[in-house]
N, C-alpha and C positions, 0 to 999 in steps of 0.2 A: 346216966343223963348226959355227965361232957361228948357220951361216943354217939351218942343222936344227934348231938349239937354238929358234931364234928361232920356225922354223913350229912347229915341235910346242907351245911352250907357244901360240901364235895357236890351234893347232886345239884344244886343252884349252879355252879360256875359251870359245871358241862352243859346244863340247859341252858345257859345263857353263848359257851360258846356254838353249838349247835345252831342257834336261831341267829350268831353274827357271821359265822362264819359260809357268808355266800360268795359267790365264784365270782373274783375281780371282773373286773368291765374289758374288754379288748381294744387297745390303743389301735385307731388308725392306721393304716400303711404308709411311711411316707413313699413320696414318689420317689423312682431313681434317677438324678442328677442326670441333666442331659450336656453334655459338652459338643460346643460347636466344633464340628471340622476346622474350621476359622482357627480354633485354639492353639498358638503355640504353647500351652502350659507355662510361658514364664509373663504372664500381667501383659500380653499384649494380644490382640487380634491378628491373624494371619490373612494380608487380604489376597483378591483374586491373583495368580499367577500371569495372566496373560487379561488382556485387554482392546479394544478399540475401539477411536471416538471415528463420528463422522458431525460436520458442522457448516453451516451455512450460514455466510458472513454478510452484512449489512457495515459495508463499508465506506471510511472517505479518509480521499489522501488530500494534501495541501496542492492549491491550486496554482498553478505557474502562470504569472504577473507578463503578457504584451505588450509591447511596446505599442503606440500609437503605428497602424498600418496601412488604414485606409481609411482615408477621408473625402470631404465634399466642400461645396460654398454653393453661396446662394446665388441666383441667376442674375447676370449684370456683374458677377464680381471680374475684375481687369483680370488678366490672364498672368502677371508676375507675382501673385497674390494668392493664383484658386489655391484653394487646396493646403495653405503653409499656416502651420501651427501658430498659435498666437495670433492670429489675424480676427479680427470681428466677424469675420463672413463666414470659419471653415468650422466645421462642427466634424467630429470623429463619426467614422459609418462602424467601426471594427479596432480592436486593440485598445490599449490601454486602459489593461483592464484584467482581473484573472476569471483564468479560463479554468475547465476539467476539474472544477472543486465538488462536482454534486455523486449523488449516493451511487457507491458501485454495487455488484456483487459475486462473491467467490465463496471459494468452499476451503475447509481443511478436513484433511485423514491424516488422523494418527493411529498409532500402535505402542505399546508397549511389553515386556517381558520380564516377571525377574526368573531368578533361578533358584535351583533346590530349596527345601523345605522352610532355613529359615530368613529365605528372601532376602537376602542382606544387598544383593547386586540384581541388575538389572539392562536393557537394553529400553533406550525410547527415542523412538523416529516419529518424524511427522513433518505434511508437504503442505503448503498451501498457494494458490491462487486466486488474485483477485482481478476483475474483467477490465478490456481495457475502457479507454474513455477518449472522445472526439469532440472537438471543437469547429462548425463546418462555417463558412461566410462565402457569398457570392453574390455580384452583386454584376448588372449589365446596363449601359448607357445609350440608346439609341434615337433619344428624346434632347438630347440637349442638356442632361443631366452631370454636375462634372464628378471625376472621380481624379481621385490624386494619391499619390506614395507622398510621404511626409519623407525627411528627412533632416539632417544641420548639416550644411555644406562647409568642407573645411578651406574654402576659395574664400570665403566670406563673412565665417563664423556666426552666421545667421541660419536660419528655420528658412526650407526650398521646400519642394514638390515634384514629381514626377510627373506629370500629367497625361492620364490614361484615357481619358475620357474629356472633350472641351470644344464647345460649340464652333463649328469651322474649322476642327481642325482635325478632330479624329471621334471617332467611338470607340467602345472598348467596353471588356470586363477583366471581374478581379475576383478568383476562387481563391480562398484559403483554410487550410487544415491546421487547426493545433490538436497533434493528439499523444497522445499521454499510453504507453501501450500496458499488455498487462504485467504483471507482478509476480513473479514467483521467489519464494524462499521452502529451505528445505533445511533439517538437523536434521542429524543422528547423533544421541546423548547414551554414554555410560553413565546410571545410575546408582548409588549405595547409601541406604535407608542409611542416615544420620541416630536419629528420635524417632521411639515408636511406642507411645502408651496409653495405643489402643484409640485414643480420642483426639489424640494428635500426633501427628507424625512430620519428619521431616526428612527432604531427599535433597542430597547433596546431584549436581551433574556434573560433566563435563565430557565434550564433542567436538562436533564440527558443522557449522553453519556455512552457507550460501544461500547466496539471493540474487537475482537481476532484476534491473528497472532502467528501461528505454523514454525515452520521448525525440518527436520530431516535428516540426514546425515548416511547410511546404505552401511557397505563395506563386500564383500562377497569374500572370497579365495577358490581355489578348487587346491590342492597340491596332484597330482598323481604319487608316487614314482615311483625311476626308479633304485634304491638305492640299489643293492644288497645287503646288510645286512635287509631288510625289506621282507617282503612276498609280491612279485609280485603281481603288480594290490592295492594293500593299497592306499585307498582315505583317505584324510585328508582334511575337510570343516570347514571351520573357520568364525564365522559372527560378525561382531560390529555393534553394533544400539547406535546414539546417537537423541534422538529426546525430543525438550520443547516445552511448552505452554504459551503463555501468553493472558490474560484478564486481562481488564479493566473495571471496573466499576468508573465514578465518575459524579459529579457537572458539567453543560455545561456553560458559563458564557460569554456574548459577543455580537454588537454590527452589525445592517447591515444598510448600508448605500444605498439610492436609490436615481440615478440624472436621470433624464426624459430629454431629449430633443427630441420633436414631436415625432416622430417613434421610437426612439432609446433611450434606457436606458442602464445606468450601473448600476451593483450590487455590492457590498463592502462587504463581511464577513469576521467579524476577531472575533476569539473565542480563548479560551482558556478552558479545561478539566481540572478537579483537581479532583484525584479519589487514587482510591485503584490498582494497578496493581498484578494480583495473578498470579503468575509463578509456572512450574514443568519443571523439568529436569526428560527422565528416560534415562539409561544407561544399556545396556547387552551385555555380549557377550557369544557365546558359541562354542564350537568345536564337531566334530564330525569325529570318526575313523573309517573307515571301511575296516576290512581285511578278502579277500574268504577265506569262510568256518567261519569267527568268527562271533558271535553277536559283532552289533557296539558298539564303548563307546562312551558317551558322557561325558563333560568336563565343567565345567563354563569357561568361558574366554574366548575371542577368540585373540586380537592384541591390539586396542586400550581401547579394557572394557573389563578390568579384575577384579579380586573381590577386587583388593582394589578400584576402582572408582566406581565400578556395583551400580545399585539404582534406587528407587525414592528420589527426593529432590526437597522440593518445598519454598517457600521463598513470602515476601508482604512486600508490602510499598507505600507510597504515590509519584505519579508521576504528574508531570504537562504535559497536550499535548495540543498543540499552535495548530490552523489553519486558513488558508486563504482562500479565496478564491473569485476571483475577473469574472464577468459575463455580456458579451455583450448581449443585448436582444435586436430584429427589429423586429417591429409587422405586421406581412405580412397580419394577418385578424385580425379584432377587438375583436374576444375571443383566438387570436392564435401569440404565438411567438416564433422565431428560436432565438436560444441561443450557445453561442462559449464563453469559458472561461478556467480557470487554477485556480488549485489546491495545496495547499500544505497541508501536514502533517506532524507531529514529533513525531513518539514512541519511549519516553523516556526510557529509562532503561528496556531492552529487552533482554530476552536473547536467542539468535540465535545456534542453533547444532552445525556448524564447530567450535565454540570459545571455546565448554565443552570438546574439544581433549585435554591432555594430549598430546603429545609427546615426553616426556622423561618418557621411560620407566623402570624397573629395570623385568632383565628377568627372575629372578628368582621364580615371580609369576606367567609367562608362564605358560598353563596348562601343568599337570605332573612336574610343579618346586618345588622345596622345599621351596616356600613362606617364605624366609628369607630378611633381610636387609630393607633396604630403600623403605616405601608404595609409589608407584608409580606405575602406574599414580594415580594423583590425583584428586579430583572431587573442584572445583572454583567458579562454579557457575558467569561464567564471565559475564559481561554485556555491552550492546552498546546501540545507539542509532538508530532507522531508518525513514529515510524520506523516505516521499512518495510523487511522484509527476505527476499529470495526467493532459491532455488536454483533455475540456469536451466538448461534441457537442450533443443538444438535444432539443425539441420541450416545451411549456409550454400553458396547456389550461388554461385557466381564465373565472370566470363566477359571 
């Protein structure tokens, strides 16, 4: 009896193993891990080795401040009055006033390179130019209309006039150009990756910066008598040129910052320039007479360059120029990115053509005067600073 007991439960458990024992389920494949090229294996991303932007700027620089330079009065006013500042009757036609502040536009190219695998160093250049800018006035009298050069005579310490235009006694015109020319600056920066974890990164530079920026300021009279005591038809042309220079040569020194998030990046530049700035101021003026039947004369001087200012005059020094510049970047293809960002600059210690006027003159330097008293105008060699401020929009390959 126990050994019946005993097979039956034996044959229970093999039928029960039998009917459990079914053939496990098959686990899934996992995928096999795909690593990016990008990957340096140590917790950071590897980015492109070489690069270049190109960019189209919407810019403005600060506008340079004229002196009062040609004016008027109302008909009837006495003749030791047209035209002099302060007076009730003379109303400004031109000057006083800034000129060349409205929207320019330029472009920048840049490049960049690092080297070997784990990118630690680097080469980055980049040139830009922005267009230049003009300020035009002209203005012609043959109606009876006055025109007048303002100035403060040092014979008198009072507000005078030149008078170019006045009923019986002459016609005339008065062209004037304030213009502001274009802008170039250029680096080339040695770069070495500071921070890099993958989603932030930071780049140490340091190079060499240059820049130039001109302006020059060019007034033209044409004073045709009408004067009876003169010989009918007498043309009198009078020209002032005030036009500087400046370059920059220095050290580029500074810092760019780069945050990744998935498609989108921002750029961080902040630098600073520490260099040499070489300046020229020139100054001319000249007259010119012409009466039928004579050979013309001509004359140094004309209104605001006369020979006590006339010149070259150039000057140097150390200037510091700060910049910014901050860069939205959205990767529309995997070698290609649209880019929108802003710009600042600072040229320090510049100096700009309207600021080298003189306008306290002493008239006895006038050409044909007996160059006596007090030198005036005088030459200052005045100086300012200029910002410069653009909005940039441009593509950027990577490779």
């Amino acid at each position: 009896m126990r050994n019946r007991i005993v097979v039956a439960l034996g044959a229970a458990l093999w039928c029960a193993s039998l009917a459990g024992a079914q053939p496990p389920e098959r686990l899934p494949e996992l995928p096999t891990p795909i690593v990016s090229e990008n990957y340096d294996g140590g917790g950071a991303c590897r980015g492109p080795a070489f690069s270049v932007t190109a960019d189209y700027l919407i810019a403005f620089v600060r506008g340079t401040q004229l002196p009062p330079l040609v004016t008027t009065a109302t008909p009837g006013t006495a003749r030791p009055i047209a035209g002099v500042i302060g007076q009730p009757s003379t109303s400004t036609l031109f000057g006083d006033d800034w000129v060349n502040d409205g929207m320019r536009s330029g472009f920048r190219l840049g490049a960049a390179w690092w080297f070997g695998p784990e990118q630690r160093f680097g080469l980055d250049g980049g040139f830009t130019m922005l267009e230049s800018q003009a300020t035009l006035f002209s203005a012609t009298s043959t109606d009876g209309t006055i025109l007048a050069r303002p100035y403060i005579s040092t014979n008198t310490g009072t507000p005078q006039a030149v008078l170019v235009a006045f009923p019986g006694q002459s016609n005339g015109s008065i062209d004037v150009r304030a213009a502001s020319a274009n802008f170039y600056t250029l680096h080339l920066d040695v770069t070495e990756k500071a921070i890099d974890t993958g989603w932030f990164r930071l780049d140490a530079l340091f190079g060499y910066r240059f820049y130039r920026y001109d302006e020059s300021l060019r007034v033209r009279q044409s004073i045709l008598t009408t004067n009876p005591n003169f010989i009918d038809g007498t043309e009198i042309v009078s020209n002032d040129l005030f036009s500087t220079h400046n370059v920059f040569h220095g050290g580029d020194l500074g810092f760019r910052t780069h945050f990744i998030w998935d498609r989108l990046s921002l750029d961080v530049l902040t630098k600073v320039a520490v260099g040499r700035v070489f300046r020229e101021t020139n100054i001319g003026g000249d007259q010119v007479t012409t009466a039928p039947g004579l050979a013309p004369v001509t004359q140094t001087g004309g209104v605001f360059a006369l020979a006590t200012n006339s010149g070259t005059f150039g000057s140097r020094d150390w200037k510091v120029m700060p910049e910014f510049t901050a860069t939205l970047s959205w990767q529309i293809r995997p070698n290609l990115n649209a880019r929108v960002g802003y710009t600042f600059l600072l040229l320090n210690g510049v100096l700009r053509a309207a600021d080298q006027v003189d306008t306290t003159l002493n008239p006895n330097f006038f050409p044909g005067g007996n160059a006596s008293g007090e030198i005036r105008p005088a030459f200052g060699q005045i100086r300012s600073d200029v910002w410069i401020q653009s909005l940039n929009f441009g593509l950027e390959f990577t490779y």
